[in-house]
MITOR-853013 format. One record per residue (C-alpha): residue number from 1; x, y, z. Coordinates in nm, 4 decimals, m for minus. Example, Ala and Ser with C-alpha at 12.3 -4.5 7.8 and 13.67 -1.06 7.14 Angstrom:
// residues 2
<1; <1.2300; m0.4500; 0.7800>>
<2; <1.3670; m0.1060; 0.7140>>
END
This chain:
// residues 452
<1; <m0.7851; 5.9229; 8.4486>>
<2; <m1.1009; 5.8694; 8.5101>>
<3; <m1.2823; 5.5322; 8.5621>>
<4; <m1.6557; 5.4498; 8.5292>>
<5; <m1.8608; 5.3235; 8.8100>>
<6; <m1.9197; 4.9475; 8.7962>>
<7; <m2.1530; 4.7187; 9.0331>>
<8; <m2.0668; 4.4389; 9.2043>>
<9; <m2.2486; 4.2134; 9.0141>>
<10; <m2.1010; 4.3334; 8.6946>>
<11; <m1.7603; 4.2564; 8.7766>>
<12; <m1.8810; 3.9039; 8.9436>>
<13; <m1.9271; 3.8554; 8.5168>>
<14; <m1.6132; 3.9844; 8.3628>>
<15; <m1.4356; 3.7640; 8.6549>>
<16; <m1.6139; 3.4194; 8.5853>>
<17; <m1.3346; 3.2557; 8.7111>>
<18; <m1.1670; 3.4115; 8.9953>>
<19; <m1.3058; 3.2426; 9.2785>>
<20; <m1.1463; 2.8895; 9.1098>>
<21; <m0.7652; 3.0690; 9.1407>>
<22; <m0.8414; 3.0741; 9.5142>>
<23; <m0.8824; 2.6342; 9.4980>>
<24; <m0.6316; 2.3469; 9.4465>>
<25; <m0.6615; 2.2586; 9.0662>>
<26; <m0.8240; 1.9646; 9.1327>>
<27; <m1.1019; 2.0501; 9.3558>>
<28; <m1.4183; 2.2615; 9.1780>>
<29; <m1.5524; 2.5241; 9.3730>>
<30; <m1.9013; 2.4416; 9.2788>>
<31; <m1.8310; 2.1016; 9.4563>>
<32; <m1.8359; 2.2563; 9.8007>>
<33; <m2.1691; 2.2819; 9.9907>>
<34; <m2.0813; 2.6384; 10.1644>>
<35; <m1.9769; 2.7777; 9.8162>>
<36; <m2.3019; 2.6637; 9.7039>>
<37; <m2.5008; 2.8068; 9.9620>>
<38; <m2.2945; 3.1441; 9.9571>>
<39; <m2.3899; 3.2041; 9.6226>>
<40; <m2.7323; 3.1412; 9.6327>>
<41; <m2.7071; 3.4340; 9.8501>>
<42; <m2.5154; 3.6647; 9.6122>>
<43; <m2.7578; 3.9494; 9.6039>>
<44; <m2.7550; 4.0395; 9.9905>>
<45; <m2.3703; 3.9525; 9.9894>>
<46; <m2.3135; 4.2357; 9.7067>>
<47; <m2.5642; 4.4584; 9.8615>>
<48; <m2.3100; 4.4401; 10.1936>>
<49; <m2.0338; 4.4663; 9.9690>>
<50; <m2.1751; 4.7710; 9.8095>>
<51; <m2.1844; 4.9368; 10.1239>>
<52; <m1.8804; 4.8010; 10.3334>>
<53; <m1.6573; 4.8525; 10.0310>>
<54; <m1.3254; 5.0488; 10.0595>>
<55; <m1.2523; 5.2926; 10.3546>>
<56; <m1.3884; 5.3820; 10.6860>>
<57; <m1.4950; 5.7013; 10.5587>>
<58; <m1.6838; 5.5753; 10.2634>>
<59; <m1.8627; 5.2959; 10.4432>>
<60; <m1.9744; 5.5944; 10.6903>>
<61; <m2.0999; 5.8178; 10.4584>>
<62; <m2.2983; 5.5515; 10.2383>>
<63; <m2.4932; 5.3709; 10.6200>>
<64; <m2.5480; 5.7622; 10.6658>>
<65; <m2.7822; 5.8397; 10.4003>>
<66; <m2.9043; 5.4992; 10.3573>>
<67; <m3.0045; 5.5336; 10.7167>>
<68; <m3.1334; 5.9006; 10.6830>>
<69; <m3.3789; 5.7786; 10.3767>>
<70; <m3.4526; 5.4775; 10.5886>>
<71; <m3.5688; 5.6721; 10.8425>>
<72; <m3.8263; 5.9260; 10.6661>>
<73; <m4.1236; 5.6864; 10.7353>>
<74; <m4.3516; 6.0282; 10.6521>>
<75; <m4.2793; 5.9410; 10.2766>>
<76; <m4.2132; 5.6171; 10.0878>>
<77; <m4.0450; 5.7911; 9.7660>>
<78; <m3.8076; 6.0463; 9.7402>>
<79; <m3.7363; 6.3355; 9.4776>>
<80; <m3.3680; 6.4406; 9.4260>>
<81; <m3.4808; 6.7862; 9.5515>>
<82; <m3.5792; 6.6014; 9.9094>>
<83; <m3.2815; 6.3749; 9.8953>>
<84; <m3.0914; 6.7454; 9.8514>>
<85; <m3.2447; 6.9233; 10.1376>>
<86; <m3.2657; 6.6269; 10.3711>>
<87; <m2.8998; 6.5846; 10.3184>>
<88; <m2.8063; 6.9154; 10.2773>>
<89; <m2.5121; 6.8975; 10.5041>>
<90; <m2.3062; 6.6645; 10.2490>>
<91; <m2.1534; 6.8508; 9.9080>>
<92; <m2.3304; 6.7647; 9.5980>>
<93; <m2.0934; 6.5401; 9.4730>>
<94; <m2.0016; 6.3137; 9.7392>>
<95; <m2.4010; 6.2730; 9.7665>>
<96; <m2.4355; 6.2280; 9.3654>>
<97; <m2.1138; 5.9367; 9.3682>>
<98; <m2.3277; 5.7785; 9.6828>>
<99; <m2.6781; 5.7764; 9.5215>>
<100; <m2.5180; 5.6459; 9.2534>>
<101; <m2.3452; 5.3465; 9.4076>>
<102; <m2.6901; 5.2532; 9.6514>>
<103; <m2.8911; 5.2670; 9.2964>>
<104; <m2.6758; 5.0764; 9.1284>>
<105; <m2.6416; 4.7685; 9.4230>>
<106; <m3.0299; 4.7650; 9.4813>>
<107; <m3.0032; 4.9543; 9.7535>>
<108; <m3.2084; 5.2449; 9.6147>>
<109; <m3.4465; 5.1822; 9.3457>>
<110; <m3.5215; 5.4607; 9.0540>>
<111; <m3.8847; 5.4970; 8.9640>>
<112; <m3.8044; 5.6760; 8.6105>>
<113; <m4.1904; 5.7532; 8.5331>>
<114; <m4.2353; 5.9557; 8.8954>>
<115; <m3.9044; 6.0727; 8.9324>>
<116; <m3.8564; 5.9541; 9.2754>>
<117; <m3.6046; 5.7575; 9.5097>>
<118; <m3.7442; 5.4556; 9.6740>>
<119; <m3.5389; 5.2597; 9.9703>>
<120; <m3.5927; 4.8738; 9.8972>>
<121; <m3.6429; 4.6133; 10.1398>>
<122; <m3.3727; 4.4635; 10.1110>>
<123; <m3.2253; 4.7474; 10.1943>>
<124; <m3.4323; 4.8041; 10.5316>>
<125; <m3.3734; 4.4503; 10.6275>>
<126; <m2.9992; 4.5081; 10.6405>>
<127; <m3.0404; 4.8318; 10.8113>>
<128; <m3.2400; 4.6263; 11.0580>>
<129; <m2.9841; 4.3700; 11.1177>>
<130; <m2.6893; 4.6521; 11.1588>>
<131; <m2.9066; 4.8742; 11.3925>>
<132; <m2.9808; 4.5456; 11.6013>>
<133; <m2.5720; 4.5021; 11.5964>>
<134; <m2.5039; 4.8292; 11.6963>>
<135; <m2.8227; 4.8659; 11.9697>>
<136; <m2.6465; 4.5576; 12.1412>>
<137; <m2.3011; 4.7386; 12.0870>>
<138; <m2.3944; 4.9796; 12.3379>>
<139; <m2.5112; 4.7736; 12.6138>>
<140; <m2.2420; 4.5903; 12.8737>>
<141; <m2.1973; 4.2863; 12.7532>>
<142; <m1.8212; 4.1481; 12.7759>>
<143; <m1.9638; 3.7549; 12.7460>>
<144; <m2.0379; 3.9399; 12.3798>>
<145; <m2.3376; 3.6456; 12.3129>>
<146; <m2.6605; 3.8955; 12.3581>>
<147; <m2.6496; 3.9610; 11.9604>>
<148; <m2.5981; 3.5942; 11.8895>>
<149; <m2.8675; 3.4887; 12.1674>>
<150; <m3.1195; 3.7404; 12.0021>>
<151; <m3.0402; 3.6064; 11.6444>>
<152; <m3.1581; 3.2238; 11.8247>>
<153; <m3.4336; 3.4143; 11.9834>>
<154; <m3.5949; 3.5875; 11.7038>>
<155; <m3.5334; 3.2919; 11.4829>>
<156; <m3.7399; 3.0388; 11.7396>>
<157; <m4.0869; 3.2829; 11.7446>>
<158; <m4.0430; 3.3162; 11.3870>>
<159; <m3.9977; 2.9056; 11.3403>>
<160; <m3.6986; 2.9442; 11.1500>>
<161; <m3.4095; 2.8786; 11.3582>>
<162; <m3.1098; 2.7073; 11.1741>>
<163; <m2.8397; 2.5163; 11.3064>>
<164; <m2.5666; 2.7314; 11.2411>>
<165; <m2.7235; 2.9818; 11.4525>>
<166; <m2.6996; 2.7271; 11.6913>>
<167; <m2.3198; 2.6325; 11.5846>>
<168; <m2.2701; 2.9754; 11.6364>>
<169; <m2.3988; 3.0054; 11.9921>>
<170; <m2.2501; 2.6922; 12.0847>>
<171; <m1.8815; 2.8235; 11.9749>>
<172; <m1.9242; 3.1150; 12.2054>>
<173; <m2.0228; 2.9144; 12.4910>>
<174; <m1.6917; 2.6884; 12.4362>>
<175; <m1.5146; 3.0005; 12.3860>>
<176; <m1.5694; 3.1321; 12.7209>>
<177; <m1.5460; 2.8430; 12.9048>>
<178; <m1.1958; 2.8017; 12.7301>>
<179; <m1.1301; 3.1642; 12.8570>>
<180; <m1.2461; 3.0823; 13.1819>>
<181; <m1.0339; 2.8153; 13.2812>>
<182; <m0.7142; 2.9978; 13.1231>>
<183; <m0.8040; 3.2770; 13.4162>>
<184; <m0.8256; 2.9575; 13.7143>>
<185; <m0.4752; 2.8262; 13.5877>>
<186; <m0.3107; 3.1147; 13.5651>>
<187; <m0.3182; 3.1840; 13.9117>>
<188; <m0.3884; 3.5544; 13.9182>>
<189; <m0.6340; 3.7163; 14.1387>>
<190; <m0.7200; 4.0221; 13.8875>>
<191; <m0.7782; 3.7872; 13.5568>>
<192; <m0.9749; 3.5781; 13.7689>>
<193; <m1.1994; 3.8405; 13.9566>>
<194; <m1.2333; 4.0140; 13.5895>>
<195; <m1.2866; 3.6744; 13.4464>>
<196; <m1.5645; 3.6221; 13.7214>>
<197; <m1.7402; 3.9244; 13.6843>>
<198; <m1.7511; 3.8161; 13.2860>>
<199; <m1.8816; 3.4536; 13.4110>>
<200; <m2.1798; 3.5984; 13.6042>>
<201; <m2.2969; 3.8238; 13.2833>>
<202; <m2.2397; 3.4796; 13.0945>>
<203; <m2.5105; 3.3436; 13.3332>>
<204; <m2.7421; 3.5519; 13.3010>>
<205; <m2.7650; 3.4953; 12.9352>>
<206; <m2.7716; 3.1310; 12.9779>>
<207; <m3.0621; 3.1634; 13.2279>>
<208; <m3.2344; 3.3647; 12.9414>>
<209; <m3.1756; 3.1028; 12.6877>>
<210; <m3.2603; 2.8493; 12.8735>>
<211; <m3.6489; 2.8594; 12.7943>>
<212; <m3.5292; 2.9161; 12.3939>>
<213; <m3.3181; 2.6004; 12.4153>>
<214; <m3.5880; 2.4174; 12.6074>>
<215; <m3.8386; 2.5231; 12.3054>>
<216; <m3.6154; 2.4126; 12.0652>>
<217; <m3.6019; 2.0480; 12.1784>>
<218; <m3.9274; 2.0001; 12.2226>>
<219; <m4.0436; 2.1153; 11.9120>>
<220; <m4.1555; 1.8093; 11.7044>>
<221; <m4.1229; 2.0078; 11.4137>>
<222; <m3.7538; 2.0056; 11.4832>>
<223; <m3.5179; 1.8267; 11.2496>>
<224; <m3.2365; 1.5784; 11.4172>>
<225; <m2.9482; 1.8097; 11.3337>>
<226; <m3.1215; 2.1147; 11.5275>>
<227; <m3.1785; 1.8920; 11.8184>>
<228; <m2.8341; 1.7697; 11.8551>>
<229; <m2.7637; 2.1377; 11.8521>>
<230; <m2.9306; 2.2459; 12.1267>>
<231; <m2.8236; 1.9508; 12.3081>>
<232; <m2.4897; 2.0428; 12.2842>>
<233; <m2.5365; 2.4309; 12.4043>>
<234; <m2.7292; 2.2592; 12.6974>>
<235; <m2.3999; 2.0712; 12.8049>>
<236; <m2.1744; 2.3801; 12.7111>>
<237; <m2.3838; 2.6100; 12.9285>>
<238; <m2.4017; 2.3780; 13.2449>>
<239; <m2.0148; 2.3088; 13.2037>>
<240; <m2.0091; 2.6569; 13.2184>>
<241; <m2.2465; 2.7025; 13.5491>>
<242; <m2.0491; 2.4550; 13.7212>>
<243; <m1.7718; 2.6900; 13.7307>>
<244; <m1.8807; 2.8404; 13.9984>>
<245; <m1.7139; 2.6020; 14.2975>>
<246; <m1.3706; 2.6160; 14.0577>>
<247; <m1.3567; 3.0471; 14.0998>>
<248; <m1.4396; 2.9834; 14.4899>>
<249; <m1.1645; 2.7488; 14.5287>>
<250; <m0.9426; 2.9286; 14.3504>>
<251; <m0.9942; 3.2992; 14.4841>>
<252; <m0.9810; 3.1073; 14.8637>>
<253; <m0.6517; 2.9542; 14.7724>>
<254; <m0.5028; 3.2974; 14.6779>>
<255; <m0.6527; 3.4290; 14.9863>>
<256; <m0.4671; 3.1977; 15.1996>>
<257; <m0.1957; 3.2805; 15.0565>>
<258; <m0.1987; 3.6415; 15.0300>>
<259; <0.1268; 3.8343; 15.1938>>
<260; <0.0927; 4.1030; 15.4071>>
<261; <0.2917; 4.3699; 15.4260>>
<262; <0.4033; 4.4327; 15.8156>>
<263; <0.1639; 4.5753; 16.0247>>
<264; <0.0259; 4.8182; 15.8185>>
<265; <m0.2634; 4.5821; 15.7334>>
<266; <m0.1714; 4.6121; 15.3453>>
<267; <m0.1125; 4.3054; 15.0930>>
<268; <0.0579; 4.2578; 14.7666>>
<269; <m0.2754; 4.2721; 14.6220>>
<270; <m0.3695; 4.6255; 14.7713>>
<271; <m0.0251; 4.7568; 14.6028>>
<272; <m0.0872; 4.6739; 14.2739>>
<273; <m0.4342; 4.7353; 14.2291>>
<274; <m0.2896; 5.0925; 14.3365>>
<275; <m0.0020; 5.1021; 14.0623>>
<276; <m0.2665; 4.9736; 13.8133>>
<277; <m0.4454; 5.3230; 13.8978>>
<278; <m0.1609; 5.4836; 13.7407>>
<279; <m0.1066; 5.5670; 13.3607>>
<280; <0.2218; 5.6682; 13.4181>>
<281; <0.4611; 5.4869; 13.6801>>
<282; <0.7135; 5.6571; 13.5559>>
<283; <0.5885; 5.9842; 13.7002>>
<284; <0.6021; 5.8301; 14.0579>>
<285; <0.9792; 5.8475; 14.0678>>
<286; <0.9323; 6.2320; 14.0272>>
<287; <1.1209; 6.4159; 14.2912>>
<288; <1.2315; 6.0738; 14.4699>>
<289; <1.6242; 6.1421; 14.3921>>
<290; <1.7018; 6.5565; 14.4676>>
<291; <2.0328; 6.5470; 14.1896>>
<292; <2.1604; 6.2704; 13.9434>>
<293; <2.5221; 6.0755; 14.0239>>
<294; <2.7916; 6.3166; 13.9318>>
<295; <3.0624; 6.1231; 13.8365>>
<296; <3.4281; 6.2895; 13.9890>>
<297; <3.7222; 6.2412; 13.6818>>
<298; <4.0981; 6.3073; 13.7940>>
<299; <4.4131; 6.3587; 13.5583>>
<300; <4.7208; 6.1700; 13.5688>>
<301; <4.9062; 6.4523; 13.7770>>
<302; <4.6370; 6.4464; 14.0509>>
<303; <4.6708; 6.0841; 14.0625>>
<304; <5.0622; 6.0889; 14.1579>>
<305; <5.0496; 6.3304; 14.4069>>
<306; <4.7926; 6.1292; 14.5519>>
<307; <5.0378; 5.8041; 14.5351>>
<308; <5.3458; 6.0342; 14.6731>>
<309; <5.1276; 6.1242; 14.9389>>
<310; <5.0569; 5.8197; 15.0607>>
<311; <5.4327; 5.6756; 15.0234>>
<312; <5.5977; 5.9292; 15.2285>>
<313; <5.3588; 5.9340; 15.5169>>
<314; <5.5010; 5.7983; 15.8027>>
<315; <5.3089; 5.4919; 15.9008>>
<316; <5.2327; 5.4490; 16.2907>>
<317; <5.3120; 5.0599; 16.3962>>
<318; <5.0388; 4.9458; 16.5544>>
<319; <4.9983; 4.5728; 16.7236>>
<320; <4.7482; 4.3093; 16.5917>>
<321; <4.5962; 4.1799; 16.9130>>
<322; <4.5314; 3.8338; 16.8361>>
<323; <4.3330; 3.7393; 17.1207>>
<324; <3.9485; 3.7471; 17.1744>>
<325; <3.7701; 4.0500; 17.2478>>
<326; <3.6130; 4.0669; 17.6348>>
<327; <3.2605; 3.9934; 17.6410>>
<328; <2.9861; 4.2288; 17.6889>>
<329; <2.6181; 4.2200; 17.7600>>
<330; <2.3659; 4.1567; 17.4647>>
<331; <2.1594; 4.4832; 17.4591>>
<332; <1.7981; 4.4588; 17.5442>>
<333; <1.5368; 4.5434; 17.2930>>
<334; <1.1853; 4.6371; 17.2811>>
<335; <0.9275; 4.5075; 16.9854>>
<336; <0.7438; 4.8092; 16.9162>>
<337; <0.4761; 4.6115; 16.7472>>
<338; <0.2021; 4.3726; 16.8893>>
<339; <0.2922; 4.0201; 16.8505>>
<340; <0.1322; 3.8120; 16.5997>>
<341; <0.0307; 3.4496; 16.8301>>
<342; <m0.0909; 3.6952; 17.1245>>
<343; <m0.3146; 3.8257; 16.8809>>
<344; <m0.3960; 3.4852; 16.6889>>
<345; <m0.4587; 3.3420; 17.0596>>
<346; <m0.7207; 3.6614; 17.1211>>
<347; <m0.8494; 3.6032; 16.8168>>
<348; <m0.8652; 3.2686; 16.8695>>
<349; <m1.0595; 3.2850; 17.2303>>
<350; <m1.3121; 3.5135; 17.0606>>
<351; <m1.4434; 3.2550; 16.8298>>
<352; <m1.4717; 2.9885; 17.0765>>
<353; <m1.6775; 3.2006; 17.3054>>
<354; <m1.9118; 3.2508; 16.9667>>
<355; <m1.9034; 2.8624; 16.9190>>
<356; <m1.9664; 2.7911; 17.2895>>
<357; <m2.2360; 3.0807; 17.2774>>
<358; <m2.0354; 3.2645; 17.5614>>
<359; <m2.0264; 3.6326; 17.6265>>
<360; <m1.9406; 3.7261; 17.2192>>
<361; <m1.9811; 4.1034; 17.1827>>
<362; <m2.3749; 4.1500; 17.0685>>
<363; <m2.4993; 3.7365; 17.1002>>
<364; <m2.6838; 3.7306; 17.3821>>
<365; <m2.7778; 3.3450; 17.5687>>
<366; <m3.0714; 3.3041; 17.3035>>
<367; <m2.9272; 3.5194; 17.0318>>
<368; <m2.9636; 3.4153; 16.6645>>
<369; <m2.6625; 3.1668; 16.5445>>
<370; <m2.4928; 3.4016; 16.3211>>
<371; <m2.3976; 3.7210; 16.3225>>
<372; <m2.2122; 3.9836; 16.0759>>
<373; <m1.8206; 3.9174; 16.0434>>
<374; <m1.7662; 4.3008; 16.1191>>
<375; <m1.9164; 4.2677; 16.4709>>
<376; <m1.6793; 4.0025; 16.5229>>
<377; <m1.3868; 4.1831; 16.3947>>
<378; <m1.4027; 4.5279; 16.5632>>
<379; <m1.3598; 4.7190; 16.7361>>
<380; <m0.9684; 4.7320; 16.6510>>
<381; <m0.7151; 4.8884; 16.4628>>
<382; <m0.7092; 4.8881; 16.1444>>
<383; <m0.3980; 4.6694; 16.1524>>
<384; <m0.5708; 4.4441; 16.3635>>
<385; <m0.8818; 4.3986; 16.2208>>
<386; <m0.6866; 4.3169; 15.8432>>
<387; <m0.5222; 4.0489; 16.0064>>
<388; <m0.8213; 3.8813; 16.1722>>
<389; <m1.0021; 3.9114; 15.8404>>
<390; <m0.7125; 3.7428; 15.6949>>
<391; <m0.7372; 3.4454; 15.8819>>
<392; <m1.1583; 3.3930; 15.8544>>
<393; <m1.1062; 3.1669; 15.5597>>
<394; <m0.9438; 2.9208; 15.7455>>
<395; <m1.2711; 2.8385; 15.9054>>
<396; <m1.4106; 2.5402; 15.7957>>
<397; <m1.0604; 2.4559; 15.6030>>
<398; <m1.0489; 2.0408; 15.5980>>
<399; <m0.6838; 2.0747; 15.5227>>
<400; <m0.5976; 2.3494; 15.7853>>
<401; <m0.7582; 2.1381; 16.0264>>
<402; <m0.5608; 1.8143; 16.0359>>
<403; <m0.2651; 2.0224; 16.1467>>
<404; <m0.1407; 2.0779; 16.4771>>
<405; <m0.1427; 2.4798; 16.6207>>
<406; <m0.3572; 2.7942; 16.6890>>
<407; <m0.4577; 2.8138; 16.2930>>
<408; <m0.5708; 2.4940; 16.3253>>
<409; <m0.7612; 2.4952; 16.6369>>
<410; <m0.9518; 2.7839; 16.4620>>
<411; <m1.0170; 2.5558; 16.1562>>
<412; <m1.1308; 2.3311; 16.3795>>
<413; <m1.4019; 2.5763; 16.4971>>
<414; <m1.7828; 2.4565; 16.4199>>
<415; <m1.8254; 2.7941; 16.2576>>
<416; <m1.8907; 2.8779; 15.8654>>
<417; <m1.7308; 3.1756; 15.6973>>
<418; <m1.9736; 3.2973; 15.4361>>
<419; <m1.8798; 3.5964; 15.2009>>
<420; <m2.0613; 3.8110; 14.9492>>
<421; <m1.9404; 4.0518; 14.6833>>
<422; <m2.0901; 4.2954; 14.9186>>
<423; <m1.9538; 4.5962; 15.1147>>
<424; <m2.1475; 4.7515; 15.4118>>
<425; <m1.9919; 5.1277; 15.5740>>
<426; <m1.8641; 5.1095; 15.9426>>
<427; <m1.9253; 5.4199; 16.1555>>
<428; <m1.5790; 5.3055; 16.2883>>
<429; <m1.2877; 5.5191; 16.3715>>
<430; <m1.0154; 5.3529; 16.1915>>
<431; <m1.1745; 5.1631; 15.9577>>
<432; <m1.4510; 5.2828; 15.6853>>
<433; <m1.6067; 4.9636; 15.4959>>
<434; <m1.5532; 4.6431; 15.5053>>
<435; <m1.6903; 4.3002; 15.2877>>
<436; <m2.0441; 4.2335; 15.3581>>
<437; <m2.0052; 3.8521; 15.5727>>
<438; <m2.1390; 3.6097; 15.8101>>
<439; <m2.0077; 3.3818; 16.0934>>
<440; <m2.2989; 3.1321; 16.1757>>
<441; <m2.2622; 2.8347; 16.4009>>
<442; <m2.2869; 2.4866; 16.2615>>
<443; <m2.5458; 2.2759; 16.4369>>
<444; <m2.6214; 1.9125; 16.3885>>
<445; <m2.9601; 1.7666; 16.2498>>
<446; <m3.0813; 1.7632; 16.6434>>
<447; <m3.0084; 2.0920; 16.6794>>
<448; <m2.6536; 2.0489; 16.9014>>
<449; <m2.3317; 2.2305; 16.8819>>
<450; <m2.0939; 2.0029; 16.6596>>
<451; <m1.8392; 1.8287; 16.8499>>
<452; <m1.5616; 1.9007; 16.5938>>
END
């Protein structure tokens, strides 16, 4: 059977009235202002149709010689011969049933007197707008608002920016700060460092719209419902800045609380960031048992001579001694391991030499008033120097501090903890990089020590 091949637009007429079935019988399609704006733009919405039609492999095809005839900006027109050697790679009639369908849709337009192939703009302004998609595509952009940013951006130099390019930037911004307060609830430490790393890129879009935005509103030109608009993104994208202090408190809190494992100066979080490098965890039980559980069956006749067995065997008396066993001497033991206050006290003594501006390792008397956290922290074992790390966040801590104790003596300490994202490599025995950080002393506005 063989069926012939029909535009878009002329099956829009046979089906006058399909798009009412899709309505409540009482409500007119015509009646609603997106219906009436969508078909006022029928023609581009067929010419996407025409080429987005059907499967993966047809939609390929078609972009590919639209794009290939796009591209040829040597010639404006094309014969068929041309179209056949440009495109020689495709068989003739795939590239017939294609030429056919981008004629048809106003894709291609037929000049009958010259014989020749023409793309149409319409045509090349669609191309434009998928090659802009797809250029964008490629870059690094989880936040996913460069396209819609360059839509606002393009729109504002040309004077033509319309509010539901703004609606639509507006709903990405609310989108992601949605997102980004899921990650701070939920508590874990790898949603929320990969939903930080997401926030910064966010930023730096929002410091790149800012000057668009800031045109926007003070363009007199500007109707009311743009304005209110770009208000609106204005207060979605400083909600969104002022994020910042809710990721620091809540990456702190799960550093406070993070478990090491022993001594070995490991944490939960070190573990599973190194199952995570796994595809297969499965493959890590490999080898870990030498032979499965053989289960051992016996047969009734096994299992009485067992039971005669143990009937006729002649059972020595012995006597219950019900009295209490003599006492003996508890045996002495040895903790292999160093113990955790003497350290916290060392640790502990170190800092307050810093704050007094004692004899620290590298601050001399007139030495600058901070210094890098890894002078501080080595030398040591690695052990060691993963446990003092562990505890530099309690610096500064307002809660820590109204306790009683060593931790919060050293909260206590008129000394700031600040971290970066950081990491700076050790020529150190034991331990190979460490987190770029500084310990500087807090002074007062006259220039004193703080009494805290």
């Amino acid at each position: 059977m063989i069926e012939p091949i029909t535009s878009d637009a002329t099956q829009a007429q046979q089906e006058p009235d399909s798009l009412q079935a899709h309505f409540q019988p009482h409500i007119s399609a015509d009646e609603i202002e997106q219906v009436y704006h969508l078909k006022r733009a029928q023609p581009l919405l067929q010419v996407f149709t025409a080429l987005f039609h059907g499967g993966f492999d047809g939609v390929l095809v078609r972009l590919l010689v639209l794009r290939e005839l796009a591209s040829d900006t040597a010639s404006p027109s094309f014969t068929r011969a041309d179209i056949n050697t440009r495109l020689g790679y495709l068989l003739p009639e795939s590239l017939e049933t294609v030429l056919m369908r981008l004629r048809s849709n106003q894709l291609l337009a037929w000049d009958a007197q010259q014989a020749v192939y023409r793309v149409t703009p319409m045509a090349r302004n669609v191309l434009s707008a998928i090659d802009a998609l797809l250029a964008l595509g490629k870059e690094e952009d989880n936040s996913d608002m460069g396209f819609l940013l360059s839509q606002v951006a393009g729109a504002q130099v040309m004077g033509g920016v319309t509010v539901d390019q703004l609606n639509h930037l507006l709903g990405r911004l609310v989108e992601l700060t949605e997102e980004f307060s899921d990650a701070i609830a939920s508590g874990s430490e790898f949603r929320l460092r990969a939903s930080q790393a997401k926030w910064h890129m966010a930023c730096d879009w929002v410091e790149k719209g800012s000057e668009i935005l800031r045109a926007i509103t003070t363009d007199e030109n500007a109707d009311s419902a743009t304005h209110k608009a770009a208000q609106a993104i204005g207060r979605a994208q400083s909600a969104l800045l002022n994020m910042q202090g809710m990721f620091s408190r809540a990456l702190n809190q799960i550093e406070r609380q993070r478990v090491h494992l022993g001594q070995s100066g490991l944490s939960t979080t070190d573990i599973k960031r190194w199952l995570l490098q796994h595809e297969d965890l499965a493959s890590l039980a490999m080898g870990a048992i030498d032979q499965p559980v053989v289960p051992l069956f016996i047969t009734p006749a096994e299992m009485i001579d067992v039971a005669e067995t143990e009937l006729m065997a002649d059972r020595v008396n012995t006597t219950v001694s019900n009295g209490l066993p003599s006492g003996e001497d508890a045996p002495t033991t040895v903790s292999d391991g160093p113990a955790m206050q003497q350290e916290l006290d060392d640790w502990l003594a170190r800092l307050s030499d810093f704050a007094a501006l004692g004899n620290f390792p590298s601050v001399a008397e007139e030495a600058p008033k901070t210094i890098q956290a890894h002078e501080s922290l080595l030398p040591a074992s690695f052990a060691v120097a993963s446990y003092r790390a562990s505890l530099l966040p309690l610096l500064g801590d307002a809660d820590e501090a109204r306790l009683q104790g060593a931790t919060a003596a050293l909260a206590r300490l008129p000394v700031t903890f600040s971290p970066q994202d950081e990491m700076v490599q050790l020529p150190d025995l034991e331990v190979a990089a460490m987190s770029l950080a500084s310990l500087t002393l807090s002074l007062n506005p006259e220039g004193e020590k703080s009494d805290e």
